[in-house]
C-alpha positions in Angstrom: 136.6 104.3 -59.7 136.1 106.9 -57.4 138.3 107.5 -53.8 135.4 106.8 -51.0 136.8 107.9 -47.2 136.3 105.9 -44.8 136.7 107.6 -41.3 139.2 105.6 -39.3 138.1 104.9 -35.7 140.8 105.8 -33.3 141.5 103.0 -30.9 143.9 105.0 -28.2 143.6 108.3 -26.6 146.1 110.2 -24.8 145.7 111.4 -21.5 145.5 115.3 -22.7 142.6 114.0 -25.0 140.7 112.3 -22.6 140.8 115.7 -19.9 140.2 117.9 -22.6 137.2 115.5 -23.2 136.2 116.2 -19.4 137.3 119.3 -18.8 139.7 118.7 -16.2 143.3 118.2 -15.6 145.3 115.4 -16.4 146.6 115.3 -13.2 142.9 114.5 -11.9 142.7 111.6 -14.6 146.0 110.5 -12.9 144.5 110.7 -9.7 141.3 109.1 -10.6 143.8 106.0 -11.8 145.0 105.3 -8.3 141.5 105.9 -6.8 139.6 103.6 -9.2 140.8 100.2 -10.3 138.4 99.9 -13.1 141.2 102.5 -14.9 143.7 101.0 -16.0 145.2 102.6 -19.5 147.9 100.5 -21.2 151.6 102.8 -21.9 152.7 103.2 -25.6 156.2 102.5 -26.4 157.6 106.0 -25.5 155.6 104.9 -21.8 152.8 107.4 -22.0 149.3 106.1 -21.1 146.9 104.9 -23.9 143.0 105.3 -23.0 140.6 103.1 -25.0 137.0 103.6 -25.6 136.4 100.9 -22.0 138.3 102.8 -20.0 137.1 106.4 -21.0 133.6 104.8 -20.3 135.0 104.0 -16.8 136.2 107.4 -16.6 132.8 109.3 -17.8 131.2 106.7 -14.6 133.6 108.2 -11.7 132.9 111.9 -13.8 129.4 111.6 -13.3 129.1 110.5 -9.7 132.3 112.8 -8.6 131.9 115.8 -10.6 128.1 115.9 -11.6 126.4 114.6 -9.2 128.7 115.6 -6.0 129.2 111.8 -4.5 132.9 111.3 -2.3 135.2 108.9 -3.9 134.4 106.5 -1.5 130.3 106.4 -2.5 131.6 106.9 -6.1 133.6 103.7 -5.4 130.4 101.8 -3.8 127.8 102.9 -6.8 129.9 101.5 -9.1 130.6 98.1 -7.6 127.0 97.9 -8.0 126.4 97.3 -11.3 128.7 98.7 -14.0 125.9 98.3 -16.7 123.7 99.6 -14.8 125.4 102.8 -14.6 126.3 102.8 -18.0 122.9 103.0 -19.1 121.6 105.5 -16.6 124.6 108.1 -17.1 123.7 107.3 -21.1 120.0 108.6 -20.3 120.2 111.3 -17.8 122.8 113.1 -20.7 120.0 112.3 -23.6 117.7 113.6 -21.3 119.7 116.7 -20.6 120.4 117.2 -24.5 116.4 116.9 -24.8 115.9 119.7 -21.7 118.6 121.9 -23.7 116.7 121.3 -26.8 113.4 122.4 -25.3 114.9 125.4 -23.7 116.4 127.0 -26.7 113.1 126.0 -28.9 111.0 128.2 -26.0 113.7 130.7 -25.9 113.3 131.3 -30.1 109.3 131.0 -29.5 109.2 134.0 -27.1 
């Protein structure tokens, strides 16, 4: 019987992962932590800080109103009492809609 691979999904992320991820420095993900309740990363036995998929989600949130779209921490803070959902959904479609754009772009850059 042949060896199938089967990708294992990583569960945890370290804090280097997840600012490679966005660019930035851990120290802003740190940051970000005592601005922003809705972080909160578990600490592994050594007592550095886990990410799981929920909280990067929470991170790619205050990444999109603070560093994309220019809003304070404070309106950051406000937008996403809102409706977290919400926001999920909209980030999720202005970045599909971007990938789209970038799609186009190129396709009309190769057609000239």
């Amino acid at each position: 019987m042949p060896y199938i691979s089967k990708e294992v999904e990583k569960k945890y992320f370290t804090i280097g992962e997840v600012a490679t991820q966005f660019g930035v420095a851990t120290s802003l993900i740190r940051f970000w932590e005592t601005e922003f309740d809705t972080i909160k990363p578990t600490k592994n036995k050594k007592g550095n800080r886990v990410y799981t998929k929920d909280d990067i989600e929470d991170i790619r949130i205050i990444f999109h109103y603070v560093k994309e779209r220019g809003f304070t921490l404070q309106g950051a803070k406000e937008l996403i009492k809102l409706d977290k959902n919400k926001n999920i959904d909209k980030i999720e479609a202005i970045h599909s809609l971007e990938k789209v754009r970038d799609f186009l772009l190129e396709l009309k850059k190769n057609l000239d």
